[in-house]
C-alpha positions as CSV (number, residue, x, y, z in Angstrom):
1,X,-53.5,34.3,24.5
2,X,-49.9,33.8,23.8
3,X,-49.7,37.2,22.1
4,X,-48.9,35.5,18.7
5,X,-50.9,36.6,15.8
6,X,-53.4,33.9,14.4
7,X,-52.4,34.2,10.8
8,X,-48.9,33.0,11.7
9,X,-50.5,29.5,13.3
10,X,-49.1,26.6,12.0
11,X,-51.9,24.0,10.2
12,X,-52.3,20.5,9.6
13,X,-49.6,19.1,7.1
14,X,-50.1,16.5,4.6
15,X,-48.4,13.0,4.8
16,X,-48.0,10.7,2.2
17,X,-45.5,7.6,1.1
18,X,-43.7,8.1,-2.1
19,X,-41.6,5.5,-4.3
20,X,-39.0,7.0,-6.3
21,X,-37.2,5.2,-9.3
22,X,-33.4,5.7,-10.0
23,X,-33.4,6.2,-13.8
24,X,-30.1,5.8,-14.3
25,X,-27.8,4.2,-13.0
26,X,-24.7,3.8,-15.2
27,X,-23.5,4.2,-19.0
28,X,-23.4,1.0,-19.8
29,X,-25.0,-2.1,-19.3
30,X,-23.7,-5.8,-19.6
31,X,-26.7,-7.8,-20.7
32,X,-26.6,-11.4,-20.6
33,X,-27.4,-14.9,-19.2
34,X,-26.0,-16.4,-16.1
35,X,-22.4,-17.2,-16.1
36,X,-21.4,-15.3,-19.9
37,X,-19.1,-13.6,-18.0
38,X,-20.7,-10.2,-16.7
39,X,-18.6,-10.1,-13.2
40,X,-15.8,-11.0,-14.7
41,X,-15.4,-8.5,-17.1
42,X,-16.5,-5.7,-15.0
43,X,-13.7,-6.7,-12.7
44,X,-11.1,-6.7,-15.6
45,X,-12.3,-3.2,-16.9
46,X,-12.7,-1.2,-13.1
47,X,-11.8,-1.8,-9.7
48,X,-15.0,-3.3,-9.1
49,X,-15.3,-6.5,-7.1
50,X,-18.6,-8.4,-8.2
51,X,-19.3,-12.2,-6.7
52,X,-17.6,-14.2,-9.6
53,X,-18.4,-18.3,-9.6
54,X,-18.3,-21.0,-11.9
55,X,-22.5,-21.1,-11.2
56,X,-25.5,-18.9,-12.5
57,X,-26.9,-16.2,-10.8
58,X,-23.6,-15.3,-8.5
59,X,-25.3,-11.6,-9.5
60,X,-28.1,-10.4,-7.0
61,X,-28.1,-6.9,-7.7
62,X,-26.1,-4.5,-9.8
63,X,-22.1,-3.5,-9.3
64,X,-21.4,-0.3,-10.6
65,X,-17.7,0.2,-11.6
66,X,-16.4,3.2,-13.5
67,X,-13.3,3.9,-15.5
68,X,-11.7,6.9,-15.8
69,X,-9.3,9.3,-17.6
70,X,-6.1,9.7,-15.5
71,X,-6.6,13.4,-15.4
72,X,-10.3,12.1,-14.1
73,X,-12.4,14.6,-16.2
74,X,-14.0,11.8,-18.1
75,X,-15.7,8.5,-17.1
76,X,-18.1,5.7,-18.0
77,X,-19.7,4.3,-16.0
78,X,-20.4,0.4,-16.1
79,X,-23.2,-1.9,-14.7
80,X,-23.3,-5.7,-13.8
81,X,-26.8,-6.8,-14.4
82,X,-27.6,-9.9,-13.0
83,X,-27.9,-12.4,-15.6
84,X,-31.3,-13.0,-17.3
85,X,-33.2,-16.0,-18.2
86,X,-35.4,-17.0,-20.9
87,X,-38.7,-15.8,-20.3
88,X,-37.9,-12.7,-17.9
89,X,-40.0,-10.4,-20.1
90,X,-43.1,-12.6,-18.3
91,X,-40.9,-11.6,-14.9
92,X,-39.6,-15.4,-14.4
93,X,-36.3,-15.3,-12.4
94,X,-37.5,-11.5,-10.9
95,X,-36.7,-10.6,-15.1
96,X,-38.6,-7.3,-14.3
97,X,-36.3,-6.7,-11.6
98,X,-33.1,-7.1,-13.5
99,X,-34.7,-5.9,-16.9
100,X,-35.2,-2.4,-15.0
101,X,-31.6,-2.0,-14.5
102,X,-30.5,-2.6,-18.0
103,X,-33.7,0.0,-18.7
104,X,-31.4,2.8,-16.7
105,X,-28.4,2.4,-19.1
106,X,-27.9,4.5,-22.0
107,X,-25.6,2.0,-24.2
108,X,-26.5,-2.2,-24.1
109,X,-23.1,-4.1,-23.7
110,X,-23.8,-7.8,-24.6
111,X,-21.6,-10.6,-23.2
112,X,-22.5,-13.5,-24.8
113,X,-20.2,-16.9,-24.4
114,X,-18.8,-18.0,-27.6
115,X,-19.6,-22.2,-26.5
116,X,-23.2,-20.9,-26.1
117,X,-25.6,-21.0,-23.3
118,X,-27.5,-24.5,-21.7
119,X,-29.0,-23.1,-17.9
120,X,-29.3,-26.4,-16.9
121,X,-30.1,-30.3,-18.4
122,X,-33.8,-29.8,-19.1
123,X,-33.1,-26.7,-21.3
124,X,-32.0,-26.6,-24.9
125,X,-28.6,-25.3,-25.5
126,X,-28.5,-22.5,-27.4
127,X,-25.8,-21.5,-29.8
128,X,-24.0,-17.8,-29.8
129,X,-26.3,-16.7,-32.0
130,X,-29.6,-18.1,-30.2
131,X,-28.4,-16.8,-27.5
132,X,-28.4,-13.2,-28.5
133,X,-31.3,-12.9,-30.4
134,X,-33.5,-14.7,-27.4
135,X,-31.6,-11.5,-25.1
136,X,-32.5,-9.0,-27.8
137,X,-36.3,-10.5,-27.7
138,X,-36.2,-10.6,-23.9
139,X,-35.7,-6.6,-24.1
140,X,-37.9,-6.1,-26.6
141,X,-41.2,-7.9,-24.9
142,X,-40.1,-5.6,-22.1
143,X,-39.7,-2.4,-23.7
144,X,-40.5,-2.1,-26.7
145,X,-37.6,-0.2,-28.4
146,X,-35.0,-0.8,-25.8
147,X,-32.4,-2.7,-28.6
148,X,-32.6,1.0,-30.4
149,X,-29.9,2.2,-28.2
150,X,-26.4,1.7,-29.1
151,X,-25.3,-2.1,-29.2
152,X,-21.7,-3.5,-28.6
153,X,-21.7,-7.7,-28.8
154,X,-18.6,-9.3,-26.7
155,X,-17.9,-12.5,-27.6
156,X,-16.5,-13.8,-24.4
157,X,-14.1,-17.2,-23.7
158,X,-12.4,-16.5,-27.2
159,X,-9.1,-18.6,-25.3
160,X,-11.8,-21.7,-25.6
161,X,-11.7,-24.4,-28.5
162,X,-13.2,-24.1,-31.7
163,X,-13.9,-20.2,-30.9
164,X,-12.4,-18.5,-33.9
165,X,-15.0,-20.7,-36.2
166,X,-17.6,-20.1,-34.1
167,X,-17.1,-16.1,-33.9
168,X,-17.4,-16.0,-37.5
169,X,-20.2,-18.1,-37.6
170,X,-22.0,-15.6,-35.1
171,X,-20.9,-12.5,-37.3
172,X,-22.1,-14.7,-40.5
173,X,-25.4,-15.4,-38.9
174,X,-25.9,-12.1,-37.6
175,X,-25.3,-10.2,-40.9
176,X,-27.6,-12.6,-42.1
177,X,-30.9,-13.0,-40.4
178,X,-30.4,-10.1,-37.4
179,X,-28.8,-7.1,-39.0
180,X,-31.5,-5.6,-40.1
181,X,-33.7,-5.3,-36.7
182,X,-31.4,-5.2,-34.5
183,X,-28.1,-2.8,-35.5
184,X,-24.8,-3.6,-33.5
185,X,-21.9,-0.9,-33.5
186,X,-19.8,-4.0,-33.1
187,X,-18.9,-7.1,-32.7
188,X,-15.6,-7.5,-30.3
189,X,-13.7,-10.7,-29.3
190,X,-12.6,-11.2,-25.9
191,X,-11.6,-13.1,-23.1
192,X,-11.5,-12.2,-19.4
193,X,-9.3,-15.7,-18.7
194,X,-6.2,-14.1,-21.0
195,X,-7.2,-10.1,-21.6
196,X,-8.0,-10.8,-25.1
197,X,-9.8,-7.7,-26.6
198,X,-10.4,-6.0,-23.8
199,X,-8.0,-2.6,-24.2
200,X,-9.9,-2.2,-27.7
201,X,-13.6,-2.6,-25.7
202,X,-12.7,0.0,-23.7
203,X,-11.4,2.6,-26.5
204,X,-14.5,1.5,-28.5
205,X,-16.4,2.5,-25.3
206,X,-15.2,5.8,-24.8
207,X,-15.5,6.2,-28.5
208,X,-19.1,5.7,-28.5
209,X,-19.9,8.1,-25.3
210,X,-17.5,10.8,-26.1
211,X,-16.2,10.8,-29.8
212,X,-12.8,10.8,-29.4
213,X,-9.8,8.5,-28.5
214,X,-9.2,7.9,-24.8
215,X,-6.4,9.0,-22.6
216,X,-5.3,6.5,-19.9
217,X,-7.5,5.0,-17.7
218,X,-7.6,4.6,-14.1
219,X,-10.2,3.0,-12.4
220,X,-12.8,3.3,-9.4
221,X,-16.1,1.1,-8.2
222,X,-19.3,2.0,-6.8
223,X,-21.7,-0.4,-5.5
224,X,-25.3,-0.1,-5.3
């Protein structure tokens, strides 16, 4: 009747909800437990602004902050994952949650505190050591495979007491009971209280994703 040919009719759609997963969401990823250091270095290497507090879990979701060349052709990206606890494979502390963003990074960037790690007074401190090998078990439970991507260890709070000792301790122990199922590019010594270490973790950064010794950096944030 409205002089429109049939054939032309529109029909009945279909509607349906659909989740979609980011899979990535930056180069790197700092992995560690609550208060290693994660905000802090992000904020020393990029622009980035992350909640940083002398208490765990100022981290709720990630920061993404990116460092750039000065002619900006080349970036890395750089996540702050908030900091796990033991058991987060089982998804204590929303572990799934926060393990699924160190899942959309392409190269694992440890910060592990070189006093070691006690969450609180009813948990057993755990030395450097410890400490990374119960992160790189946390992944594995996860994802099976996921400590097969590149590895860089930062020893953080190297400005502390005893630290030198104790960062050759870690590398001793490592070498020694760890090298051989997890591999580690490499170990780097830092601190994010002085600056310590922390031009070389950014050449050894762009190293890794682009082969080749970096130009100048500037430096830009996203957050998610």
């Amino acid at each position: 009747s409205s002089g429109i040919n049939a054939e032309y009719g529109g029909k009945r759609g279909e509607e349906r909800w659909v989740r979609l997963v980011l899979k990535s969401i930056a180069d790197v990823g700092l992995v560690g437990y609550p208060n290693a250091g994660k905000s802090s270095l992000l904020s020393m290497l990029s622009t980035a602004t992350p909640v940083i507090g002398s208490y765990p879990f100022t981290t709720l979701k990630p920061t993404v902050g990116y460092l750039q060349t000065t002619d900006r052709k080349k970036s890395i990206g750089i996540a702050d994952i908030p900091g796990l606890i033991e058991g987060a494979s089982d998804n204590k502390g929303l572990g799934h949650v926060f393990l699924q963003h160190i899942e959309r990074t392409s190269l694992l960037l440890f910060v592990i505190d070189i006093q070691g790690f006690q969450l609180n007074q009813r948990n057993p401190h755990r030395s450097p050591f410890e400490t990374f090998g119960h992160l790189c078990r946390e992944l594995e439970l996860y994802m099976a495979g996921l400590t097969k991507r590149p590895i860089i260890v930062a020893m953080n709070k190297m400005d502390t007491p005893t630290s030198d000792a104790r960062f050759s301790k870690f590398v001793a122990e490592y070498r020694a009971h760890l090298s051989k199922l997890v591999k580690v590019h490499s170990i780097v010594p830092i601190s994010c209280y002085t600056g310590q270490g922390l031009d070389d973790l950014q050449e050894l950064l762009y190293e890794i994703k682009y082969g080749t010794t970096p130009a100048r950096w500037t430096n830009v944030k996203l957050s998610l």
